[in-house]
C-alpha positions as CSV (number, residue, x, y, z in Angstrom):
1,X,0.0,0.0,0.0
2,X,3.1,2.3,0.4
3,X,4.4,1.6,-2.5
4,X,1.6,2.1,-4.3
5,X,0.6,5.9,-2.5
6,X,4.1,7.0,-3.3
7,X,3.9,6.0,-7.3
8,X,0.2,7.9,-7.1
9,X,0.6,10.6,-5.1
10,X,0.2,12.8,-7.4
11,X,-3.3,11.6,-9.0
12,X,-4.0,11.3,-5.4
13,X,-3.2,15.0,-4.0
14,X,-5.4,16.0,-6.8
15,X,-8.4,13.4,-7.0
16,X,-8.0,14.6,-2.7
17,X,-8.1,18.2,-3.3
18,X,-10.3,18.1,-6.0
19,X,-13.0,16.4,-3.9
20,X,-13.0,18.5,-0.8
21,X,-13.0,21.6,-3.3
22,X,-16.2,20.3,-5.1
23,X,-17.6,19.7,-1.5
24,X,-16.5,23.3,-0.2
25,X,-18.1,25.0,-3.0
26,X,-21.8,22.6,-3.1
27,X,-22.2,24.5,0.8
28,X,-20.8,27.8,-0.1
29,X,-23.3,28.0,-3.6
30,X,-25.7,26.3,-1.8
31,X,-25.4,29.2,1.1
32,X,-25.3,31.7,-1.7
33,X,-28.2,30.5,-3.4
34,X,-30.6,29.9,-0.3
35,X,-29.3,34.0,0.4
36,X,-30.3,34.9,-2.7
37,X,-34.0,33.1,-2.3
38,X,-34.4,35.1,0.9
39,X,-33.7,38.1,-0.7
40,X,-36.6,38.0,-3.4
41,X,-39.5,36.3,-0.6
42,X,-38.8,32.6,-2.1
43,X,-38.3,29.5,-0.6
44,X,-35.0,28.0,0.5
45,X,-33.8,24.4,-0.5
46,X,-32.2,22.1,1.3
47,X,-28.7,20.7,0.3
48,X,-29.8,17.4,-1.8
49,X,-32.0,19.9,-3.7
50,X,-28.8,22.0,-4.6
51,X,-26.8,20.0,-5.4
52,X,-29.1,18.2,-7.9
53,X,-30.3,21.4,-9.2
54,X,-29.0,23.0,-12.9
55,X,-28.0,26.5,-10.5
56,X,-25.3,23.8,-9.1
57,X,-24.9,21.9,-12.4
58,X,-23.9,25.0,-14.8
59,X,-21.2,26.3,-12.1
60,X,-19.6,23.1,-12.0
61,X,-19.9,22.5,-15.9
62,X,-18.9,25.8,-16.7
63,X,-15.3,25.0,-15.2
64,X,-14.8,21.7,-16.4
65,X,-14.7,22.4,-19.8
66,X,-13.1,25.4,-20.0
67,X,-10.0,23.2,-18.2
68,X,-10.4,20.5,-21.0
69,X,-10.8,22.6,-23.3
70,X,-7.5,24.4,-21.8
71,X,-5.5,21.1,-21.9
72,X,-6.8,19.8,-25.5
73,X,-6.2,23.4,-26.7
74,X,-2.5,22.8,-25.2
75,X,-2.2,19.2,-27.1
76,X,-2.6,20.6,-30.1
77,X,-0.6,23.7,-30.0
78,X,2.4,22.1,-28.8
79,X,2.2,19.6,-31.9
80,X,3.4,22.5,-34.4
81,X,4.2,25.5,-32.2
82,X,7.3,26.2,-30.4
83,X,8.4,28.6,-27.2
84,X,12.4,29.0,-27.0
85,X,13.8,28.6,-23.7
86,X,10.4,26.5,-22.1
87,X,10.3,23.0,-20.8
88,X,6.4,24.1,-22.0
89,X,7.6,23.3,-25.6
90,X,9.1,20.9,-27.6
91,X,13.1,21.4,-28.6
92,X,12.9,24.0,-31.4
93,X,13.8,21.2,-34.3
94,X,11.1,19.0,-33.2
95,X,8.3,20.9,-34.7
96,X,5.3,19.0,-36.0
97,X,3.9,15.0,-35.6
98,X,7.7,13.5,-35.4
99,X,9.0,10.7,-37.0
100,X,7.8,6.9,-36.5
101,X,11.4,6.5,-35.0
102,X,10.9,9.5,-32.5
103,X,7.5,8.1,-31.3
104,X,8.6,4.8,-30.8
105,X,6.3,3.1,-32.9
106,X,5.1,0.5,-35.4
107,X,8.7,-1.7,-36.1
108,X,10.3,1.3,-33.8
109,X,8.2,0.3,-31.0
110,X,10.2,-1.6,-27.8
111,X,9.3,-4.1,-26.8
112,X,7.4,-3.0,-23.5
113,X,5.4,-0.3,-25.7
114,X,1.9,-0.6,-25.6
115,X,0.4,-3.1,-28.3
116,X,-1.6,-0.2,-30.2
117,X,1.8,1.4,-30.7
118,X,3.2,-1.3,-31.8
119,X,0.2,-3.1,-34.1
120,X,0.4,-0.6,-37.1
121,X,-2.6,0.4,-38.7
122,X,-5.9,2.6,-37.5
123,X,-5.0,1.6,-34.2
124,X,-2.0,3.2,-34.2
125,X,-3.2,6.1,-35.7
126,X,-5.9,6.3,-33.3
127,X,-3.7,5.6,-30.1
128,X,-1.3,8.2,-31.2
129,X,-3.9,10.9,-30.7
130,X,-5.9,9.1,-28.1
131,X,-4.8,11.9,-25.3
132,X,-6.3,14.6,-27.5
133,X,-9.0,12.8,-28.6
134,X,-10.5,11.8,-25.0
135,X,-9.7,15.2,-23.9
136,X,-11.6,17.2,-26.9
137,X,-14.7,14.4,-25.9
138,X,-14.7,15.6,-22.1
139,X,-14.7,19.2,-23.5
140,X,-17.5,18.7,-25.8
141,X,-19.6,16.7,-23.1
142,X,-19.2,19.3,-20.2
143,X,-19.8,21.7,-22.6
144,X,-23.3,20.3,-23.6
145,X,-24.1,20.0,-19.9
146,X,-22.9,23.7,-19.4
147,X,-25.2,24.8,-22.1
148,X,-28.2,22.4,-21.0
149,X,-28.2,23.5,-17.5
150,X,-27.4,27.3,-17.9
151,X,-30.6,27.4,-20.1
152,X,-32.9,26.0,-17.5
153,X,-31.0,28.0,-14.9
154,X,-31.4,30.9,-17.3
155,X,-35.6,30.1,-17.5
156,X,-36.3,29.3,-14.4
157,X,-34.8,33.4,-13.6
158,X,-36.7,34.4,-16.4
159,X,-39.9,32.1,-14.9
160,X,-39.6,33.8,-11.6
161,X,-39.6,37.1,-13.6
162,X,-42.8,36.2,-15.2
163,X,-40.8,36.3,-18.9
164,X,-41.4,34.1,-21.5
165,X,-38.6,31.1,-21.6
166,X,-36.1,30.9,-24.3
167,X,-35.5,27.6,-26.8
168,X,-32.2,25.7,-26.3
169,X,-31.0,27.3,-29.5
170,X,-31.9,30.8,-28.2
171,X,-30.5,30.4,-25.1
172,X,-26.5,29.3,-26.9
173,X,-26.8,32.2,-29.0
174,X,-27.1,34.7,-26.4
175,X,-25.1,36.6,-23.9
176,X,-25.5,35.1,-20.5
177,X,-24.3,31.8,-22.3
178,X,-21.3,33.5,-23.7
179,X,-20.5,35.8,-20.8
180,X,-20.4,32.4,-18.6
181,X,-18.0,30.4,-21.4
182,X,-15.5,33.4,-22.2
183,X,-14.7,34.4,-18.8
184,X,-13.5,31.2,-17.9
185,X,-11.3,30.6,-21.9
186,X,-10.0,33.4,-21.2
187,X,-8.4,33.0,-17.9
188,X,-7.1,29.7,-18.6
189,X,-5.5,30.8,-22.1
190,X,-3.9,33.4,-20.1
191,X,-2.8,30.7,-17.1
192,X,-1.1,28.9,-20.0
193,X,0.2,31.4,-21.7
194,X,1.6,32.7,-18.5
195,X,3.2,29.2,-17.3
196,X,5.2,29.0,-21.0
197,X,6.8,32.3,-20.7
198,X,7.3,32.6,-17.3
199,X,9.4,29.1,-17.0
200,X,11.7,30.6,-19.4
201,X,13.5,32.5,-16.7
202,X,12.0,31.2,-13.7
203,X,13.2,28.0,-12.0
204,X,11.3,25.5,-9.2
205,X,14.0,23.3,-8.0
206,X,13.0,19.4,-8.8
207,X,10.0,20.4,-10.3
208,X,9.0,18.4,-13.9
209,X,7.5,21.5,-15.4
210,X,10.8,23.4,-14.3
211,X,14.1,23.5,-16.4
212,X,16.6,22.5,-14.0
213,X,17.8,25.5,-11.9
214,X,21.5,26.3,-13.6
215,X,20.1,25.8,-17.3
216,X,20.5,28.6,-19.4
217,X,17.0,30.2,-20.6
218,X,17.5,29.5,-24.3
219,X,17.3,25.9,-23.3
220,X,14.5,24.3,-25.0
221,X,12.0,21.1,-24.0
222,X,14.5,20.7,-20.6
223,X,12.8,19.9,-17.9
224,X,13.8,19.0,-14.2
């Protein structure tokens, strides 16, 4: 059991953190919303109710995909695109999908790779983009969920407003749907953004997303 915590502890920390930070904010929107009930002479919901409701469901959503969207964004850019001096990118001649020799597969493959790397084919094909392609699929899902429960969020505001409710299709097309999508792209483009050209010059000692703390900043695709 040691053994195994040590070579996780990382998925750990974060499937840990990541829980009691999806608990902490199910009481604190819960608190908000019940507040917010008080405040126009409605009735206040227990927890349960919260937490199943689409208020609940489009803050959560909302975040997800903009991170997965953040990440497959990040897949793809770092395909073709280059940064000199970051352990962010690739080494500057290294530009592009790489050659079968590079990537370790089809007769390059060793012999511990895994078998879709080393079959040939459309599985190969498809396992060499599998990371981006799962990725893209959470971000599209989430997405849908976002959209889905902002709209009934959305009606049931404009319900309690006595407005007539929008259609799915109006609902993506306008501006609280928007307004709720690009404020979270943006801050995660700029989160990225920020990490690839900060780690040019700045060091965290035996960190794998840090260059090693004496490397020179021109060096490229070193990491710690």
């Amino acid at each position: 059991m040691r053994t195994f915590v040590r070579h996780n502890s990382l998925s750990l920390f974060f499937g840990c953190i990541f829980l009691v930070s999806l608990v902490g904010q199910s009481f604190a929107g819960w608190a908000q919303f019940n507040a917010l009930q008080v405040a126009e002479h409605l009735d206040t919901i227990n927890w349960t109710a919260y937490v199943s409701s689409s208020d609940f469901a489009v803050d959560v959503s909302e975040n997800w995909q903009s991170e997965f969207l953040q990440f497959w964004v990040y897949l793809m850019a770092t395909v073709w695109l280059l940064q000199k001096g970051s352990p962010e990118s690739k080494e500057l001649d290294k530009a592009g999908l790489e050659s079968d020799e590079d990537q370790k597969v089809g007769s390059h493959a060793e012999p511990d790779s895994p078998q879709w790397a080393r079959v040939g084919g459309w599985r190969t094909r498809i396992y060499s983009s599998s990371l981006a392609l799962v990725m893209g699929a959470i971000f599209l899902a989430s997405w849908l969920v976002q959209s889905i429960a902002g709209w009934a969020a959305f009606n049931e505001t404009r319900l309690q407003q006595l407005q007539d409710p929008l259609s799915w299709t109006s609902y993506v097309r306008g501006a609280d749907f928007w307004a709720r999508t690009l404020q979270n792209w943006q801050s995660e483009f700029l989160a990225v953004g920020t990490m690839a050209v900060l780690a040019v010059y700045l060091r965290q000692r035996g960190s794998s997303q840090s260059k090693p703390v004496g490397e020179p900043h021109g060096a490229t695709g070193v990491e710690g």
